[in-house]
Each structure stands twice: as C-alpha cells, then as structure tokens.
N, CA, C and O atoms as a GROMACS GRO file, in nm:
protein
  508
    1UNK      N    1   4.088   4.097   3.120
    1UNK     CA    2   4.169   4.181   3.204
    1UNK      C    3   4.318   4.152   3.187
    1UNK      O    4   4.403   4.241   3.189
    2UNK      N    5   4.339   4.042   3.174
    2UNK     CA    6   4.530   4.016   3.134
    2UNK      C    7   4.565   3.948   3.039
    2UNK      O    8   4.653   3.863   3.044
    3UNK      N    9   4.461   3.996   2.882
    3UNK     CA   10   4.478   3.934   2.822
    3UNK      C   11   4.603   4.062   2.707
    3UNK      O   12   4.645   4.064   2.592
    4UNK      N   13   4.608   4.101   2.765
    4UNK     CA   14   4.754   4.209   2.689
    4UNK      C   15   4.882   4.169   2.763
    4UNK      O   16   4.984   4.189   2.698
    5UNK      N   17   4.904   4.095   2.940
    5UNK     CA   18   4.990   4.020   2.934
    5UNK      C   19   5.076   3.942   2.890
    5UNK      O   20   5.037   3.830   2.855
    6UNK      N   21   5.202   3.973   2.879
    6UNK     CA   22   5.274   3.845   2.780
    6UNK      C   23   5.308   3.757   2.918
    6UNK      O   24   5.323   3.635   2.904
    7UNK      N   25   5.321   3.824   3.072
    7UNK     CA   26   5.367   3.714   3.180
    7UNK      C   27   5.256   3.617   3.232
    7UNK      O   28   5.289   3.513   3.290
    8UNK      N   29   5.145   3.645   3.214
    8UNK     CA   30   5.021   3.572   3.258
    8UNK      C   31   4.968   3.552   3.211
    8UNK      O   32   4.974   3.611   3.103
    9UNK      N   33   4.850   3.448   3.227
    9UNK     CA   34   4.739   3.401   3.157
    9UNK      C   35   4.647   3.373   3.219
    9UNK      O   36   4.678   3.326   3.328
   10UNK      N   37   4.492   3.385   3.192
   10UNK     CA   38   4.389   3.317   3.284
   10UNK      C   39   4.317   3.245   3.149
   10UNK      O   40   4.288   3.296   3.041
   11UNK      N   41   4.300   3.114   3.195
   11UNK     CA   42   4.249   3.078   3.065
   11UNK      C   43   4.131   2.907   3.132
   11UNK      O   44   4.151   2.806   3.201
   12UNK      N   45   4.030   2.962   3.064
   12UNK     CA   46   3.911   2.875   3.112
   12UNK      C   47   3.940   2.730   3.073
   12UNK      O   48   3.966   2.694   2.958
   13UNK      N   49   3.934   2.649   3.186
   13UNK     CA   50   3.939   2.473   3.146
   13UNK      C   51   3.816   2.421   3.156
   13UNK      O   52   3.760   2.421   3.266
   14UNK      N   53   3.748   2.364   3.034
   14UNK     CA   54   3.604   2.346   3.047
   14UNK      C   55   3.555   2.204   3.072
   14UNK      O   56   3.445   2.150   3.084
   15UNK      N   57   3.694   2.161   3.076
   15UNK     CA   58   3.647   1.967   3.098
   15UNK      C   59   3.564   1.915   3.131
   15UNK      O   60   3.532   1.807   3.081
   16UNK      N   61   3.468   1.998   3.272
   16UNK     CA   62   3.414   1.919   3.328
   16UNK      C   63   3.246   1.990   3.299
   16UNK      O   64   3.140   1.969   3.358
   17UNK      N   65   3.271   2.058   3.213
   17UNK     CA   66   3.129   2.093   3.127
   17UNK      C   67   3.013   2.029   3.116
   17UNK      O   68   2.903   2.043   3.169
   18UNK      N   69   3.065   1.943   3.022
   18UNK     CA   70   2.984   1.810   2.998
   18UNK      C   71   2.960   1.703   3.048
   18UNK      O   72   2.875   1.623   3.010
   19UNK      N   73   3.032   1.694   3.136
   19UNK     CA   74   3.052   1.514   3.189
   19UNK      C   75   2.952   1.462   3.268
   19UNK      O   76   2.877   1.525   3.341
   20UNK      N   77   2.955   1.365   3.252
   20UNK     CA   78   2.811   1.255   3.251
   20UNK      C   79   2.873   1.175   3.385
   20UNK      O   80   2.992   1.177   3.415
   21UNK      N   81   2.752   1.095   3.470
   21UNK     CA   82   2.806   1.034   3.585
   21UNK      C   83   2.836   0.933   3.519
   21UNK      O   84   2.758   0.896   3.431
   22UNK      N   85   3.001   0.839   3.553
   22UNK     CA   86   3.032   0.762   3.496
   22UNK      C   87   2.932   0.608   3.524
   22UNK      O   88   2.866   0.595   3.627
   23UNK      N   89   2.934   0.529   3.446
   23UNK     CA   90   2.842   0.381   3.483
   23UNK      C   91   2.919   0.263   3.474
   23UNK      O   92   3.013   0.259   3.394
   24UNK      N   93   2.892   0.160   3.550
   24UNK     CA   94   2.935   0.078   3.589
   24UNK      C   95   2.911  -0.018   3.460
   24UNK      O   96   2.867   0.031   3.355
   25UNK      N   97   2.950  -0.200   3.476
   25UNK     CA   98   2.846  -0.248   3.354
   25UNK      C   99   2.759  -0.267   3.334
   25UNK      O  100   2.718  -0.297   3.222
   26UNK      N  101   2.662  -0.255   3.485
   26UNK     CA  102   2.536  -0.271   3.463
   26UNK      C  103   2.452  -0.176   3.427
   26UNK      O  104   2.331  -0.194   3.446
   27UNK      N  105   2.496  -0.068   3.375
   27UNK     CA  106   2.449   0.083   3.373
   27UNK      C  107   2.423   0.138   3.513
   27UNK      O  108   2.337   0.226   3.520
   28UNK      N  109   2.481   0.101   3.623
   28UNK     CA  110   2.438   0.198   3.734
   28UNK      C  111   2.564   0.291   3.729
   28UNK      O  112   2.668   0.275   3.664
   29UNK      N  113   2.533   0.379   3.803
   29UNK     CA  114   2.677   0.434   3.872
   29UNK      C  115   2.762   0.360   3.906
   29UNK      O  116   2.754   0.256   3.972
   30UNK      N  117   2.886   0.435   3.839
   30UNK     CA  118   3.042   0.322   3.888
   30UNK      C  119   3.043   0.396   4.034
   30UNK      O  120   3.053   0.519   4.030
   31UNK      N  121   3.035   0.337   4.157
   31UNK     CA  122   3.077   0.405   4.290
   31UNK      C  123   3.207   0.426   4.306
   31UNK      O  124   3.251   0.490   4.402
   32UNK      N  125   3.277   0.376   4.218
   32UNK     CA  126   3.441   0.366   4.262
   32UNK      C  127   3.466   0.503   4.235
   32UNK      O  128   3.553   0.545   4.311
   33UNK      N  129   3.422   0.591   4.156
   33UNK     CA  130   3.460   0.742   4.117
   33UNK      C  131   3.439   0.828   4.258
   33UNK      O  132   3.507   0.929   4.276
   34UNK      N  133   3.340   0.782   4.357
   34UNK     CA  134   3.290   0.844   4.417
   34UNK      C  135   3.300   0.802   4.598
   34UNK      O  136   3.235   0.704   4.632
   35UNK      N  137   3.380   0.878   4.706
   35UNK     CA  138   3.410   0.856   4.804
   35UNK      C  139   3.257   0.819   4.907
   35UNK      O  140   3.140   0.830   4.870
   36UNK      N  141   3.292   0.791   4.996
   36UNK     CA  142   3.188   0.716   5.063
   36UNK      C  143   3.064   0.832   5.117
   36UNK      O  144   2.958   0.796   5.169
   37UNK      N  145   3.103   0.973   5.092
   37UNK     CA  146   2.979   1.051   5.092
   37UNK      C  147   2.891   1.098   4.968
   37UNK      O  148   2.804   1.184   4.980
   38UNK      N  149   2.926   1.021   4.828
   38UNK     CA  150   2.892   0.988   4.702
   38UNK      C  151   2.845   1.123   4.682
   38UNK      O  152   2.730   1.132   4.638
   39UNK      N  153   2.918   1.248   4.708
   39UNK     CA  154   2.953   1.348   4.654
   39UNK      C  155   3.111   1.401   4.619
   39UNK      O  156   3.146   1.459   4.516
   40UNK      N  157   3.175   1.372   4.709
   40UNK     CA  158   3.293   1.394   4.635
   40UNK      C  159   3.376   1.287   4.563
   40UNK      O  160   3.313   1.188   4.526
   41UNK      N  161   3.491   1.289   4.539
   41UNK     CA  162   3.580   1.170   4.438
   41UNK      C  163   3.631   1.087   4.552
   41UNK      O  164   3.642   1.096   4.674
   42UNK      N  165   3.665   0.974   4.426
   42UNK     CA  166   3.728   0.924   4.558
   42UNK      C  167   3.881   0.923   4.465
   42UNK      O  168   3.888   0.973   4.353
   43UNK      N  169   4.012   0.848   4.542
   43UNK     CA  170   4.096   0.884   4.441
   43UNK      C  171   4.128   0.816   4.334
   43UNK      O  172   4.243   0.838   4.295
   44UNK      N  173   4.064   0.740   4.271
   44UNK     CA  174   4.022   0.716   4.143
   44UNK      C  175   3.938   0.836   4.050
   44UNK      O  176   3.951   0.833   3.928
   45UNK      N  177   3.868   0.921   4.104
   45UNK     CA  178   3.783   0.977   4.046
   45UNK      C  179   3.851   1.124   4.077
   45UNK      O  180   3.801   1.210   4.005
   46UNK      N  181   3.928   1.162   4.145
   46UNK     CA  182   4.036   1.284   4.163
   46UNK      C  183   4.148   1.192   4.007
   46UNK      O  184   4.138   1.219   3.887
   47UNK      N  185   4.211   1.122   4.050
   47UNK     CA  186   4.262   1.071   3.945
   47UNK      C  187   4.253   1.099   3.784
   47UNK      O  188   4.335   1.132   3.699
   48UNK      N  189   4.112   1.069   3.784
   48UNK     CA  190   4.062   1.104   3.616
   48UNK      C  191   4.048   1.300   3.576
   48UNK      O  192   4.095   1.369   3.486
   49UNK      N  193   3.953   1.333   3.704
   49UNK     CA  194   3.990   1.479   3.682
   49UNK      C  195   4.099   1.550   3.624
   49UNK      O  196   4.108   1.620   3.524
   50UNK      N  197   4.234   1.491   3.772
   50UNK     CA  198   4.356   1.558   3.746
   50UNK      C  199   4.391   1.528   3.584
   50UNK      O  200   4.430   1.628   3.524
   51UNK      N  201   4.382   1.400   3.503
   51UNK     CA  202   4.426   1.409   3.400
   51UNK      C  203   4.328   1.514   3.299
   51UNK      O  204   4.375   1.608   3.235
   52UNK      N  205   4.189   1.477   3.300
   52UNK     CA  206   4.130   1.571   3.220
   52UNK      C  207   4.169   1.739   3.237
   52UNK      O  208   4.178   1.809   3.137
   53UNK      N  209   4.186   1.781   3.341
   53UNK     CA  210   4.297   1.932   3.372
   53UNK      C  211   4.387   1.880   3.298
   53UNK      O  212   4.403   1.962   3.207
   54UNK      N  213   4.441   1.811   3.285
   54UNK     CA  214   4.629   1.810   3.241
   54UNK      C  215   4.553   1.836   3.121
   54UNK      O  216   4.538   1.952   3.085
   55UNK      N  217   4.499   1.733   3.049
   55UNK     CA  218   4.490   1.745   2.959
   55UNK      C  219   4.392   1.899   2.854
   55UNK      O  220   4.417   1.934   2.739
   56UNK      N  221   4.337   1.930   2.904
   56UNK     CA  222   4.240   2.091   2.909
   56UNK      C  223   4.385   2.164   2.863
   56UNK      O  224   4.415   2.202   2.750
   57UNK      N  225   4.472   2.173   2.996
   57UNK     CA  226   4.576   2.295   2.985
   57UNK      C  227   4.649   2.324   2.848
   57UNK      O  228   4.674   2.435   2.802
   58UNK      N  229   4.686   2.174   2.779
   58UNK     CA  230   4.742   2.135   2.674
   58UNK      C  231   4.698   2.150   2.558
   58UNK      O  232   4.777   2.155   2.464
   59UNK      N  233   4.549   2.164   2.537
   59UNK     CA  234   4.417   2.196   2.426
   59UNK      C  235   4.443   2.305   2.424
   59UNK      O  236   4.467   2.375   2.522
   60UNK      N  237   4.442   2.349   2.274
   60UNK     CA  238   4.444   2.508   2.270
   60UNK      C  239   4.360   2.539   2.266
   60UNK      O  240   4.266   2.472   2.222
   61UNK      N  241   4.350   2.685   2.320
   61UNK     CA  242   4.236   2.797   2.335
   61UNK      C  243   4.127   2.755   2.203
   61UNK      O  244   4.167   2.764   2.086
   62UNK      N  245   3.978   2.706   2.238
   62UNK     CA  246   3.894   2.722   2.104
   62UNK      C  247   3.845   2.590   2.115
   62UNK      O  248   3.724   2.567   2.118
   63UNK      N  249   3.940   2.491   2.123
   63UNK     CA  250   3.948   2.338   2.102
   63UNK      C  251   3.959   2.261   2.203
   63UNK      O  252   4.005   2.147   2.206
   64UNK      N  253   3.912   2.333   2.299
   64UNK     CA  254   3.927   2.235   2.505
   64UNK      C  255   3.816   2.163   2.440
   64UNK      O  256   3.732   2.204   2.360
   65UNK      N  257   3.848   1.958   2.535
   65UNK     CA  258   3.729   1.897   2.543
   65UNK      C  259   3.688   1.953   2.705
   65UNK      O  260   3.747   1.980   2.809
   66UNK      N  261   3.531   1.950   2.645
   66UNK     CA  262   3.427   1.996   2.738
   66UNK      C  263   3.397   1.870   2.836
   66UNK      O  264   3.332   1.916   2.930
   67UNK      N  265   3.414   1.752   2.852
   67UNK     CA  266   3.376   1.641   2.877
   67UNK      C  267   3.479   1.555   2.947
   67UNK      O  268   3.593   1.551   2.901
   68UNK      N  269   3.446   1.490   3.050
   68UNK     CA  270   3.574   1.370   3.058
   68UNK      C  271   3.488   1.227   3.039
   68UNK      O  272   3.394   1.198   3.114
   69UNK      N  273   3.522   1.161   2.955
   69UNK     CA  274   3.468   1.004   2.956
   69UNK      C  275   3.503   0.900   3.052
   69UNK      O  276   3.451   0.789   3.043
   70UNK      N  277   3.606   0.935   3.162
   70UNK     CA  278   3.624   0.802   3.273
   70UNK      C  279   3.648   0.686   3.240
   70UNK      O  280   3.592   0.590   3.293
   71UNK      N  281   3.727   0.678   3.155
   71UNK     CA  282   3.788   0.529   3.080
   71UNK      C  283   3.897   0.469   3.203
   71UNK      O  284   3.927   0.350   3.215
   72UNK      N  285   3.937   0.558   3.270
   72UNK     CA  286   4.045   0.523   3.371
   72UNK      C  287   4.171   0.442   3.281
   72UNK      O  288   4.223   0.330   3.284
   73UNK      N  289   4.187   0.573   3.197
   73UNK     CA  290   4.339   0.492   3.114
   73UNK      C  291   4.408   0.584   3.120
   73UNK      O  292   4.370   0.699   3.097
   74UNK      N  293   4.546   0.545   3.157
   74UNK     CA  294   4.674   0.635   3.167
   74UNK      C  295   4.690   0.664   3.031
   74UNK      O  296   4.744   0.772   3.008
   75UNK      N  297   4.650   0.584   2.918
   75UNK     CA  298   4.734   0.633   2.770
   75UNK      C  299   4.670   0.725   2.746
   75UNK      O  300   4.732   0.787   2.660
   76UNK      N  301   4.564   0.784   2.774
   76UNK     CA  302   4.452   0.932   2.730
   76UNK      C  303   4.561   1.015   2.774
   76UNK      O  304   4.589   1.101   2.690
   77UNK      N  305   4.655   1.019   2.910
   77UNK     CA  306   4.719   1.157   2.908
   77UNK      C  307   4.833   1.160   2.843
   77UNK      O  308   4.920   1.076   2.819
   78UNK      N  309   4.806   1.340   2.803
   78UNK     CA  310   4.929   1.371   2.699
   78UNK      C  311   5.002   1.448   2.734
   78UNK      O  312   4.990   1.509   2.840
   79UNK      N  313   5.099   1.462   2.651
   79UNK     CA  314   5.213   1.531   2.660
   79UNK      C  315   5.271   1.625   2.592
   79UNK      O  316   5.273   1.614   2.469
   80UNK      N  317   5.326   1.728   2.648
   80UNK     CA  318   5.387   1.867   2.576
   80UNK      C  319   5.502   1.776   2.465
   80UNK      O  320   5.584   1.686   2.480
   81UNK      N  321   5.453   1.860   2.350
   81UNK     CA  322   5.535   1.807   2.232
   81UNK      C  323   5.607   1.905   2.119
   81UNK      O  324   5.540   1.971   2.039
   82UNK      N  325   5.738   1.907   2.122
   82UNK     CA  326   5.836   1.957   2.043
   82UNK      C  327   5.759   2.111   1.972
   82UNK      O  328   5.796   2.226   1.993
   83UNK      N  329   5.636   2.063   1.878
   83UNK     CA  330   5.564   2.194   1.838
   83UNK      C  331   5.484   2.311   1.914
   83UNK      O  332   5.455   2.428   1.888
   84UNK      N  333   5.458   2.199   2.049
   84UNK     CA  334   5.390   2.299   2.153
   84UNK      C  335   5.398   2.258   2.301
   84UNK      O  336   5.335   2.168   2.356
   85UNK      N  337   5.504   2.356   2.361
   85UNK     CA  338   5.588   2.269   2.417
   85UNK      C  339   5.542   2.332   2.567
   85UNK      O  340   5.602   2.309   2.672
   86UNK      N  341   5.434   2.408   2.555
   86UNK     CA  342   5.396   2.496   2.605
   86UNK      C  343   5.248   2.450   2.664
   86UNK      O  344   5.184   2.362   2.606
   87UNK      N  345   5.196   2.519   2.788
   87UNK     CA  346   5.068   2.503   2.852
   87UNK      C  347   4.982   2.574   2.715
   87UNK      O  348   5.063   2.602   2.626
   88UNK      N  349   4.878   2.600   2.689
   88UNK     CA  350   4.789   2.676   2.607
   88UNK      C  351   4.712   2.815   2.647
   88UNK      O  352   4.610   2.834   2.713
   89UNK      N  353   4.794   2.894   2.588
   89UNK     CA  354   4.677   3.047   2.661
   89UNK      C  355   4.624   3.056   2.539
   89UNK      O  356   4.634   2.976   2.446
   90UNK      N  357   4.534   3.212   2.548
   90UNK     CA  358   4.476   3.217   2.427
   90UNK      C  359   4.566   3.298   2.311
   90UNK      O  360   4.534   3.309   2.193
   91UNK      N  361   4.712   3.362   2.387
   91UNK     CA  362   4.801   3.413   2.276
   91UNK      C  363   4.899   3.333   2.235
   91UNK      O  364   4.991   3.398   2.186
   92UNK      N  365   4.918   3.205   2.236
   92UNK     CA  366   5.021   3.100   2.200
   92UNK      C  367   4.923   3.008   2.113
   92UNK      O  368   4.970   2.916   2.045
   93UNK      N  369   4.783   3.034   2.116
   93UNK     CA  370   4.690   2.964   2.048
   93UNK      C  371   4.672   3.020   1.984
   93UNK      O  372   4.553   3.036   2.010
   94UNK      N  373   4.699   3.117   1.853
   94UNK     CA  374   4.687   3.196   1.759
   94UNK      C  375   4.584   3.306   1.752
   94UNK      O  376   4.559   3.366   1.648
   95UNK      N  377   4.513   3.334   1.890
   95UNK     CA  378   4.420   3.452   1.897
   95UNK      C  379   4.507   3.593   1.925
   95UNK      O  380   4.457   3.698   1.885
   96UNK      N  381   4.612   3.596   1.980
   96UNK     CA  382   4.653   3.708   2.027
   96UNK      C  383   4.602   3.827   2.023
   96UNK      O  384   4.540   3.831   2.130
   97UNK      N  385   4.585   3.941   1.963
   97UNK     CA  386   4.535   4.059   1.973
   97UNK      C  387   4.407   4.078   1.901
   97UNK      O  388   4.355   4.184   1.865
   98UNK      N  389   4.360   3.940   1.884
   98UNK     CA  390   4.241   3.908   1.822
   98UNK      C  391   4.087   3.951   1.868
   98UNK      O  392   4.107   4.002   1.979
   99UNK      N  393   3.960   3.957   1.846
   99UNK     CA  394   3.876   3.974   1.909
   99UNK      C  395   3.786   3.858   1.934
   99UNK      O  396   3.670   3.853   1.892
  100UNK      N  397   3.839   3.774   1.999
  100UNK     CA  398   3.820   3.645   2.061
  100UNK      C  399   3.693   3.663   2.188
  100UNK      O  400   3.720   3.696   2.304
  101UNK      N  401   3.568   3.637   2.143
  101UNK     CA  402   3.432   3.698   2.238
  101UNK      C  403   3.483   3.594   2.385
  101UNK      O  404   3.498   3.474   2.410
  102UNK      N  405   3.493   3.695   2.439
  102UNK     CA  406   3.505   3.592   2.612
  102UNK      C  407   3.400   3.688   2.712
  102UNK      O  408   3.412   3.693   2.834
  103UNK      N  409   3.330   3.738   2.660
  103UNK     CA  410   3.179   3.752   2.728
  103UNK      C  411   3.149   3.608   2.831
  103UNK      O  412   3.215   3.506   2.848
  104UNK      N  413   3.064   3.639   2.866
  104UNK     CA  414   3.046   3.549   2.964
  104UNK      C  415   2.929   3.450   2.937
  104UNK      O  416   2.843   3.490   2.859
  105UNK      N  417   2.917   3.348   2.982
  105UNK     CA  418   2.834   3.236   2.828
  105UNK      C  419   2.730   3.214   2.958
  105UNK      O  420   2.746   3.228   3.080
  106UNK      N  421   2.649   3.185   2.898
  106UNK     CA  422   2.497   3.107   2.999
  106UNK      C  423   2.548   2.958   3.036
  106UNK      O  424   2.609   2.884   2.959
  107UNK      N  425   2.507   2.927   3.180
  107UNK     CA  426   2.542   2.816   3.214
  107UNK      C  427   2.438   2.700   3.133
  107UNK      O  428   2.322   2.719   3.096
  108UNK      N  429   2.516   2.578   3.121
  108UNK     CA  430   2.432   2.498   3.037
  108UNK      C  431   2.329   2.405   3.121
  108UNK      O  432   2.248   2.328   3.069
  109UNK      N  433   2.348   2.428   3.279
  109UNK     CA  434   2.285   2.363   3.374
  109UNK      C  435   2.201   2.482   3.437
  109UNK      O  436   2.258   2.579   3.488
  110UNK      N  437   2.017   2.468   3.429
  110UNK     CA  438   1.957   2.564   3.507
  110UNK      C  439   1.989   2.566   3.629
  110UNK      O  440   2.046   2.471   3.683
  111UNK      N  441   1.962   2.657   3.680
  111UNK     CA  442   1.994   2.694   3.850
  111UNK      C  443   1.900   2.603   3.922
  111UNK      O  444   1.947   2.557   4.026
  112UNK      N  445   1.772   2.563   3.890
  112UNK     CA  446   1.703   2.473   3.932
  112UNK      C  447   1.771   2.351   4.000
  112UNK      O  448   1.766   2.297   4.111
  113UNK      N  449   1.828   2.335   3.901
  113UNK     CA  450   1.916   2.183   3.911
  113UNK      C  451   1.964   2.155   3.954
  113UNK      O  452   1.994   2.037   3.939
  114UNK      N  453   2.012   2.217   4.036
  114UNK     CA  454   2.118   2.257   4.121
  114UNK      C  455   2.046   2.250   4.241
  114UNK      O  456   2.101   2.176   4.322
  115UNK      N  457   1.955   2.295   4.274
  115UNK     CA  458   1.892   2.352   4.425
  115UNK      C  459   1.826   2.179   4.430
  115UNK      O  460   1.844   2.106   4.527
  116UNK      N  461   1.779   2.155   4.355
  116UNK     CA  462   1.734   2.018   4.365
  116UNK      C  463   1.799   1.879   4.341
  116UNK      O  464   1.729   1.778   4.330
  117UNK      N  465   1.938   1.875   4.332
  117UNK     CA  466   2.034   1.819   4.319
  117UNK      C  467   2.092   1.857   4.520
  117UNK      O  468   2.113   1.764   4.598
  118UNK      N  469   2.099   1.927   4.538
  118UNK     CA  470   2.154   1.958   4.657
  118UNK      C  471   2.020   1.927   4.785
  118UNK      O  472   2.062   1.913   4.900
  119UNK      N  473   1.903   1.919   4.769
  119UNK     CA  474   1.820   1.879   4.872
  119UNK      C  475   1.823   1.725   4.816
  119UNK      O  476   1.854   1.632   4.890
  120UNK      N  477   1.801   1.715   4.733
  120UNK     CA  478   1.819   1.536   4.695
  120UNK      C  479   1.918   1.506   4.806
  120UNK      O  480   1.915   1.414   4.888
  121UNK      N  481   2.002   1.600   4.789
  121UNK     CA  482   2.147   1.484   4.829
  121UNK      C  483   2.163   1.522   4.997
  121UNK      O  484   2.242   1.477   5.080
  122UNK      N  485   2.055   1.624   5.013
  122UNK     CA  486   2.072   1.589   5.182
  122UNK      C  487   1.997   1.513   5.202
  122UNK      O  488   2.032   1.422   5.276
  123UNK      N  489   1.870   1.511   5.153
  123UNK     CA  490   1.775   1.365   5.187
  123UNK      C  491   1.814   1.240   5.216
  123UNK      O  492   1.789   1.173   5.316
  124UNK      N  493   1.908   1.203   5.074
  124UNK     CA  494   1.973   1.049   5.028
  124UNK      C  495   2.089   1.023   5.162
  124UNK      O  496   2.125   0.917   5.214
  125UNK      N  497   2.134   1.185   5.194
  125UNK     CA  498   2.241   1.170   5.335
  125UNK      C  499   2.184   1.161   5.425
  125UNK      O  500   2.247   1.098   5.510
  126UNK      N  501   2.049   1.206   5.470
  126UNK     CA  502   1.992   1.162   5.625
  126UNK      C  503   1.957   1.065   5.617
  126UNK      O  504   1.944   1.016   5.730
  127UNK      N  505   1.914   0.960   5.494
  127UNK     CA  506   1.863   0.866   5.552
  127UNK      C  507   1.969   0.727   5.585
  127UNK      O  508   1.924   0.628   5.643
   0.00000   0.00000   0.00000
C-alpha cells in the first residue's frame, strides 16, 4: 500500500522470528531475560530486543536477521555508516519499483502452539 511512497515506509522487522528461549549454563532458562511473571522481559531482556530492532531497522530489506541470540553484548549493536546512513526500506535497499513478493507468508509457529503455550502458562501461573 505505500510502497510508491518516497515519504514513508512500512517495512517488516523479523528479529524475533526465530528466537529460541535464551539458556542459562546449565541449559535451563536464563530467568534474568524474563520478569517475575516469566512472560514478559525483564529489562535485560527489553534490553536485547531493543537492540535486535535497532539492529533489524539497519538490515536491508531481503537480509533482516530473523533471530536474536541473547549474548547481552553492547558490541552486536550497530551503527548507521557513511554508505548507508539511512534506516532500511525496501526502496533504499535496491528493490524499488521492483516486484518484490510481499504476499503474506505462513506463520512458522502452528496456531496450536500457541493455544497451548497460553493454557500452560495459566496453569504454571495458578499454581
């Protein structure tokens, strides 16, 4: 819809596509990612997000990582640089009037998973 815009952009950040619950060293869950209702972040784990966004915006169109790994290192985030100095749409990323398929993709998580991910987690909360 505004992809003939030169003032706007809507452009998909897929970071959190892939990402795996982070683990501690013993292979459990690191809890530190995760606030004391071990569904949302805590701000360590808002922390890593916000950079994986920073970093998404900066990936050009085609080439977003799908994934964040939770290394909790400041040197992973980057920075706008002299050649691209710019956030990333898909017309500054060399698609412009291109026929770039943005159909709408199948989620890679069944819907199942979801419904049973969410009674899990009222269970694990009542008790």
């Amino acid at each position: 819809r505004y992809e003939r815009r030169e003032d706007f952009a809507v452009v998909m950040q897929p970071f959190f596509r892939n990402t795996l619950l982070p683990l501690d060293s013993t292979g459990k869950p690191d809890m530190s990612f995760f606030a004391a209702d071990c569904f949302h972040f805590s701000v360590r784990g808002y922390a890593e997000m916000a950079m994986a966004l920073w970093n998404n915006m900066l990936e050009p169109v085609g080439e977003k990582q799908t994934y964040n790994n939770f290394t909790h290192d400041r040197s992973k985030l980057r920075c706008p640089n002299p050649e691209k100095p710019f956030l990333s749409t898909r017309r500054n990323s060399g698609f412009g009037n291109s026929d770039l398929n943005l159909e709408k993709t199948d989620s890679s998580v069944p819907y199942w998973a979801v419904i049973v991910t969410a009674v899990a987690g009222v269970l694990l909360g009542s008790l």
